[in-house]
C-alpha positions in Angstrom: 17.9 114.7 42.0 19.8 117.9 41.6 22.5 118.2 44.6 21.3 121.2 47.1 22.6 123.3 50.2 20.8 123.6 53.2 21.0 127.3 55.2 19.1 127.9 58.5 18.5 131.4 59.5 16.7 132.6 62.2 14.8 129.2 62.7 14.0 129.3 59.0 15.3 126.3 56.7 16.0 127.1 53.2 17.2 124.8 50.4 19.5 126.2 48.2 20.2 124.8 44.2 24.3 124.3 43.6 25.4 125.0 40.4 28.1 123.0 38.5 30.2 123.6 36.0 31.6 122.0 33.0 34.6 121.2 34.9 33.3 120.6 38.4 33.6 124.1 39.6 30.4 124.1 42.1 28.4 127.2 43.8 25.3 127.8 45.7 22.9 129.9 43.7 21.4 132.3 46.5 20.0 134.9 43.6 16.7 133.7 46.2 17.7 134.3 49.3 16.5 137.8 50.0 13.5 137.5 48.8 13.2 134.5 50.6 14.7 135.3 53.7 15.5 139.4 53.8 18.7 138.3 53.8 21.8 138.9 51.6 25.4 137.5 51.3 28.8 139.5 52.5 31.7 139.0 50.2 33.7 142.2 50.0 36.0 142.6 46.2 33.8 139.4 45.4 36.7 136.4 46.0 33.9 133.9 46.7 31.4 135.0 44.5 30.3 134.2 40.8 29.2 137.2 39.4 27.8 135.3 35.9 27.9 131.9 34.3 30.5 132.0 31.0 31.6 129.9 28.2 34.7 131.5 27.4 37.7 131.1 29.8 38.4 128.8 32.4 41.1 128.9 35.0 42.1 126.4 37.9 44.9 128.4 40.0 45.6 125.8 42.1 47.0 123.4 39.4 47.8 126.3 37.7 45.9 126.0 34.2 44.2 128.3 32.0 42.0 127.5 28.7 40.9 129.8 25.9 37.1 127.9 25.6 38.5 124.8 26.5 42.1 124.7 24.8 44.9 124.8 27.1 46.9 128.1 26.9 50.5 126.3 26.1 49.0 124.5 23.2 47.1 127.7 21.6 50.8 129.3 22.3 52.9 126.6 20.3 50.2 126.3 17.1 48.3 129.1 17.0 48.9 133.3 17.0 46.9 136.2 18.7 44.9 136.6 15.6 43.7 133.1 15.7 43.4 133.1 19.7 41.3 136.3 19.1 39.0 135.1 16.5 38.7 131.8 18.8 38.0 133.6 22.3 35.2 136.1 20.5 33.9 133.2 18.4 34.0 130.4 20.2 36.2 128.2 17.4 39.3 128.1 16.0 39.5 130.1 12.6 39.2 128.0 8.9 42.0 129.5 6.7 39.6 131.4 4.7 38.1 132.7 8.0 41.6 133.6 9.4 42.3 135.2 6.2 39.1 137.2 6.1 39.3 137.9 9.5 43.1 139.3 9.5 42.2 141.5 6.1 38.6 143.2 7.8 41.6 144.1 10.9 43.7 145.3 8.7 40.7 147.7 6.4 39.1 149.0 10.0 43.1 150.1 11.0 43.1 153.7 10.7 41.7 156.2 11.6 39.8 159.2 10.4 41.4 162.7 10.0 38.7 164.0 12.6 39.8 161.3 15.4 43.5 161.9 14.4 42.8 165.4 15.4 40.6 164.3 18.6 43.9 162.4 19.3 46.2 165.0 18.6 44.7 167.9 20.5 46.0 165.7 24.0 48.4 167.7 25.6 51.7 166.3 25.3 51.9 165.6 29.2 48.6 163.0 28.9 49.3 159.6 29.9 48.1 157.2 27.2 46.1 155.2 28.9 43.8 158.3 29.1 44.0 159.3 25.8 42.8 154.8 25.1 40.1 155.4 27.2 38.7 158.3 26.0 39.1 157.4 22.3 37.5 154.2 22.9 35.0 155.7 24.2 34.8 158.3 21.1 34.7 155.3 18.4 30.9 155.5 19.4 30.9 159.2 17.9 32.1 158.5 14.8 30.2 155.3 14.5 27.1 156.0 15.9 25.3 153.4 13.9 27.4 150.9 16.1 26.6 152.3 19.6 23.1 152.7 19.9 22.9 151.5 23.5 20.4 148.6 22.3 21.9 145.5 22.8 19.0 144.2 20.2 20.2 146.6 17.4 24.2 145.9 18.7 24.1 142.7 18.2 22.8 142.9 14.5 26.5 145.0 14.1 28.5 142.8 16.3 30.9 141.7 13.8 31.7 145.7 12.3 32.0 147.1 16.0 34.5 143.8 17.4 36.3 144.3 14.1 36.7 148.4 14.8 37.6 147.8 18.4 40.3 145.3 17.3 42.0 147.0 14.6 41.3 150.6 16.2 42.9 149.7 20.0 46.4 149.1 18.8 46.4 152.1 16.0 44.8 154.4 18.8 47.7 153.0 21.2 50.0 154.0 19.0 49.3 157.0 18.0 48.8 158.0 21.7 52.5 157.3 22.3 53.5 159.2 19.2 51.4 162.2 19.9 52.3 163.0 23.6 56.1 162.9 22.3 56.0 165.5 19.6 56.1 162.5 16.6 54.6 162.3 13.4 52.3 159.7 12.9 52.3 156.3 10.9 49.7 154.8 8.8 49.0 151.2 8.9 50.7 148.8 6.6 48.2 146.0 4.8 51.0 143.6 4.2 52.0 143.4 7.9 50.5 140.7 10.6 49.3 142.0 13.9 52.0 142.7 16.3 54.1 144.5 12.8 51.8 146.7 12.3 51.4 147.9 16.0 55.5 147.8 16.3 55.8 149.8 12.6 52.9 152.1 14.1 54.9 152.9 17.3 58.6 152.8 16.3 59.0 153.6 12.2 60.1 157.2 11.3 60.0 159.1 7.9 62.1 157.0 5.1 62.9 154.4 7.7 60.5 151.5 8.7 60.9 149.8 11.7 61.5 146.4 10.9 61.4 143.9 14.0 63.3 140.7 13.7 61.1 137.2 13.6 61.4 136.6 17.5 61.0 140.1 18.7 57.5 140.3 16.4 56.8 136.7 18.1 57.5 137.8 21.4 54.8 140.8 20.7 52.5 138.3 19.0 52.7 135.7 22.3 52.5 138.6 24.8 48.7 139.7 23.1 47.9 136.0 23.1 48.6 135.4 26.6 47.0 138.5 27.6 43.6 137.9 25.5 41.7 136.8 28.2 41.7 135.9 31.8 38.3 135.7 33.2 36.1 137.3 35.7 38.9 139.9 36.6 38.8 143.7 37.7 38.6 145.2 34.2 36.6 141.8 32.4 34.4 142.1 35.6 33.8 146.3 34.8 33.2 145.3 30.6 30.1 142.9 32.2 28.7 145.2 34.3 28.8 148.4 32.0 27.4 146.2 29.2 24.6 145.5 31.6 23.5 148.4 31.2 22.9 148.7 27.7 25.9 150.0 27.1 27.7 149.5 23.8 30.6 147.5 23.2 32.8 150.8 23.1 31.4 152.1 26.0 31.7 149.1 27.8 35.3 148.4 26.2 36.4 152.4 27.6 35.6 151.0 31.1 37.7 148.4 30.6 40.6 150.5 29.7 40.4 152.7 32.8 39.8 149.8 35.4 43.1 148.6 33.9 45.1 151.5 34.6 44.4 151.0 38.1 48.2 150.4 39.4 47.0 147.6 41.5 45.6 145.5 38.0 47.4 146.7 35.2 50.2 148.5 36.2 52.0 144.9 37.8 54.5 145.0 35.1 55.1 148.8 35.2 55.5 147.8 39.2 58.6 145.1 38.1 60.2 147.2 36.0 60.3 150.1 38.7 61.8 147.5 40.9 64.7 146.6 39.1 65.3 150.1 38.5 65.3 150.5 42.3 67.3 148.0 43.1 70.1 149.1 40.6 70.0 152.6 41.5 70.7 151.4 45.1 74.0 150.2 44.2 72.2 146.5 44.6 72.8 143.2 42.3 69.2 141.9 44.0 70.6 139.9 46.6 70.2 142.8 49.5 66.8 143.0 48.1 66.0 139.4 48.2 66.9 139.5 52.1 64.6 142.9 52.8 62.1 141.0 50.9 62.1 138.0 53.2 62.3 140.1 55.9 58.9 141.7 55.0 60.8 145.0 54.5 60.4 145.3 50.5 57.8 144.3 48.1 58.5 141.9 45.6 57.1 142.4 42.2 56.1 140.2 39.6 56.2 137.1 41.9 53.0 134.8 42.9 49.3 135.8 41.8 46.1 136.5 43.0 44.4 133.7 41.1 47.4 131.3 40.6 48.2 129.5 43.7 51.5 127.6 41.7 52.9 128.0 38.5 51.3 130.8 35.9 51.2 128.9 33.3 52.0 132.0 31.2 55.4 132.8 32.9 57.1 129.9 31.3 55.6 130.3 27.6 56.6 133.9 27.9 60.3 132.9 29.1 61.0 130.9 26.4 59.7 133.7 23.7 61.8 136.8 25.6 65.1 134.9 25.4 64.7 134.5 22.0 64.2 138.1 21.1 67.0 139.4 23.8 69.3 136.6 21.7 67.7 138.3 18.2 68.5 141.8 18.9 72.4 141.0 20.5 71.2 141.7 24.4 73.6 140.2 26.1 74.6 142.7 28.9 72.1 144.7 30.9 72.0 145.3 34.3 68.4 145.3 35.0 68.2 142.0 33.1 71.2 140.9 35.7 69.4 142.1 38.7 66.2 140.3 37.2 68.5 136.5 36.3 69.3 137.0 40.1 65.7 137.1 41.7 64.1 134.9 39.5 67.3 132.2 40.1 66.5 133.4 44.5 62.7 133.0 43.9 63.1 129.4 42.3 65.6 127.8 44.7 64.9 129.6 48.4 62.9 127.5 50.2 61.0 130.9 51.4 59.8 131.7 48.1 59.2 127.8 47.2 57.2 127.5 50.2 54.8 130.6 49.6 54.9 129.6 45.8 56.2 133.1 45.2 57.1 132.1 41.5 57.6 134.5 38.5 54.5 135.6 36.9 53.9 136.9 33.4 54.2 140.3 34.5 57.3 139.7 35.7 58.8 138.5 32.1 56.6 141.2 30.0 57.9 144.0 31.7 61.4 142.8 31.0 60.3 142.0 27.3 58.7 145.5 26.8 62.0 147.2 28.3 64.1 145.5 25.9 62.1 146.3 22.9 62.2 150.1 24.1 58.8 150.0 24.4 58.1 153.1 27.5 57.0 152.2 30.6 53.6 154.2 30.4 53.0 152.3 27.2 53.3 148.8 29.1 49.3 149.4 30.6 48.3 150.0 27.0 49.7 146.9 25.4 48.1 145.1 28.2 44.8 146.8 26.8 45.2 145.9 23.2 46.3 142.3 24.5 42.5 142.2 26.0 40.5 143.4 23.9 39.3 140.3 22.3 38.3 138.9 25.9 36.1 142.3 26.3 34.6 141.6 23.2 33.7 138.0 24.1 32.3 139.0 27.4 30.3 141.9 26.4 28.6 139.4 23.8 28.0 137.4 25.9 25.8 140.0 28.1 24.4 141.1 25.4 23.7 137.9 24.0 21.8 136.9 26.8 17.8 137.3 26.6 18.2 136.7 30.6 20.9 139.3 31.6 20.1 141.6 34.1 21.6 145.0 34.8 24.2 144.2 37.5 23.2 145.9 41.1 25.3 144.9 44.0 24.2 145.2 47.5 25.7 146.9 50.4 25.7 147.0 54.2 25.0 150.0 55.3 27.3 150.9 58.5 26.2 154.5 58.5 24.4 156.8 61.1 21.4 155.8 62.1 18.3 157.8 61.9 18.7 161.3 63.3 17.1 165.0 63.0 18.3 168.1 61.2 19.7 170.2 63.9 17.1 173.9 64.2 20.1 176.2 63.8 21.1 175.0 60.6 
């Protein structure tokens, strides 16, 4: 007999089904209860409720771990790269080598862009962030591929593999490009014989007769930041992809939303936040240990420490570690005072019983903000690689909306605290 939850309201009984998951995660299905009872449920910014039942990503904060469709991030990180995590999180299987290679070389023929969205792109005033001009291009991919955003998840889905193809290859060129435009640069084209992460980093950083050239570990550090970042479940920006594509919406449409819930400074803009920090505290004459103190205190803010979801360890923040001292090491970073002040507040966060007791531990953000720093990538750019990082996990969950013959358009509920019923006064 299938396990239920009993709910009495107003001298009515009502048996609830409970879900479970593949790993034991349980939840009481009350998609009944109003009709049933006139009654609905109160969970304001949705902690305790599952908005949708997914295949894709699976995360356990408390023990800290976090699976890509059931393999475990630190294993994907050791064996794999972000083009095989991406073709695994929108596909739902590891790539063959011939499907890696096919899938890498239709990324690479999708990477630029057309003359008419290079001027779209270009007529941005120079003083536009570039998370606006990302969201508003993604957004125009469905202009100049209108055969691919017909609003008909039917017809979408027939053109799945062209439009998750476009938004892949298109998200990092458009990022770049973005950065070069609002700085008065010319722009790069995209180089065949270059993986992922070297195309993006030649896109962004290589100048007329001289390519950029990254070392091994600074392209790896690129390559393991997008893999870490491909996907993270049911979060503010994942959470907007699902509900625009249940609409209708097409996958650039819905991908577009995604962009601008990230640039909200409160989801994307954590590493931003840690960088600004460490900037702070070195203006202020401070090696982090003054900081430290007012942050115990409650008296300053500490970035990049603890997480919403993660209740320990991110799993993420020690991959990441190991990848950003290897690049600092390849490029001859030894000195740098942010990097000082940072040594100094994670050694504080990892052996003061304050932090230990409040698992206040160093967070991805906290080690991708120093990585993006040191690769003098701007801080208004850190957002965007976020972006590019999750696209394949927007991808994945708008299929999976649109894949579903039983997906309904999402339509919260509210309670309504407002005036009650009153008249429209004559003299108005």
């Amino acid at each position: 007999m299938p396990k239920t939850a009993s709910l009495k309201i107003d001298d009515q009984e009502l048996e609830l089904p409970i879900i479970v998951g593949s790993e034991g995660e349980k939840a009481v299905d009350v998609r009944k209860l109003r009709a049933s009872t006139g009654y609905i449920t109160f969970d304001e910014g949705f902690g305790n409720t599952g908005s949708c039942q997914s295949e894709i990503t699976f995360i356990n904060g408390e023990e800290g771990i976090l699976r890509y469709r059931g393999y475990p991030i630190e294993q994907l990180a050791d064996k794999s790269n972000f083009i095989d995590v991406a073709y695994l999180v929108i596909y739902g299987e590891l790539p063959t080598a011939d499907q890696r290679s096919a899938f890498s070389a239709r990324l690479s023929a999708e990477s630029d862009l057309t003359e008419d969205m290079v001027r779209f792109i270009s007529g941005f005033p120079k003083s536009t962030h570039p998370m606006s001009v990302l969201a508003a291009s993604m957004n125009g991919l469905g202009a100049y591929y209108p055969h691919l955003a017909t609003n008909n998840h039917k017809h979408d889905l027939g053109h799945f593999d062209d439009a998750a193809a476009i938004a892949m290859a298109k998200v990092r060129t458009i990022a770049a490009h973005s950065y070069r435009v609002t700085r008065g640069l010319p722009l790069n084209s995209p180089r065949a014989e270059y993986g992922y992460a070297e195309t993006f980093l030649h896109l962004m950083f290589s100048e007329p007769g001289q390519d950029y050239v990254p070392t091994p570990e600074v392209a790896s550090a690129i390559n393991l930041f997008l893999l870490l970042h491909a996907e993270h479940e049911q979060n503010c920006s994942t959470s907007t992809v699902r509900m625009v594509a249940s609409a209708g919406a097409n996958l650039f449409a819905s991908a577009s939303a995604g962009v601008s819930a990230l640039w909200g400074p409160l989801h994307g803009g954590a590493n931003q936040a840690v960088l600004e920090m460490l900037t702070a505290i070195h203006e202020a004459g401070d090696d982090g240990s003054k900081f430290i103190e007012a942050a115990k205190n409650g008296e300053a803010r500490l970035m990049g420490f603890g997480h919403r979801v993660y209740k320990n360890h991110d799993p993420r923040a020690k991959i990441i570690k190991g990848s950003f001292d290897k690049a600092l090491e390849s490029l001859g970073i030894i000195d740098d005072p942010l990097l000082d002040i940072a040594r100094n507040l994670e050694a504080a966060a990892l052996s003061d019983d304050y932090f230990i007791s409040r698992k206040l531990y160093p967070n991805v953000d906290f080690y991708s903000g120093l990585i993006m720093n040191a690769l003098k990538i701007p801080v208004d750019m850190f957002t965007v690689m976020f972006a590019i990082g999750r696209m394949p996990g927007w991808v994945a969950q708008w299929h999976e909306v649109a894949a579903n013959p039983k997906s309904k358009i999402n339509r919260p509920r509210q309670i309504y605290v407002g005036p009650t019923p009153r008249d429209v006064p004559d003299s108005v």
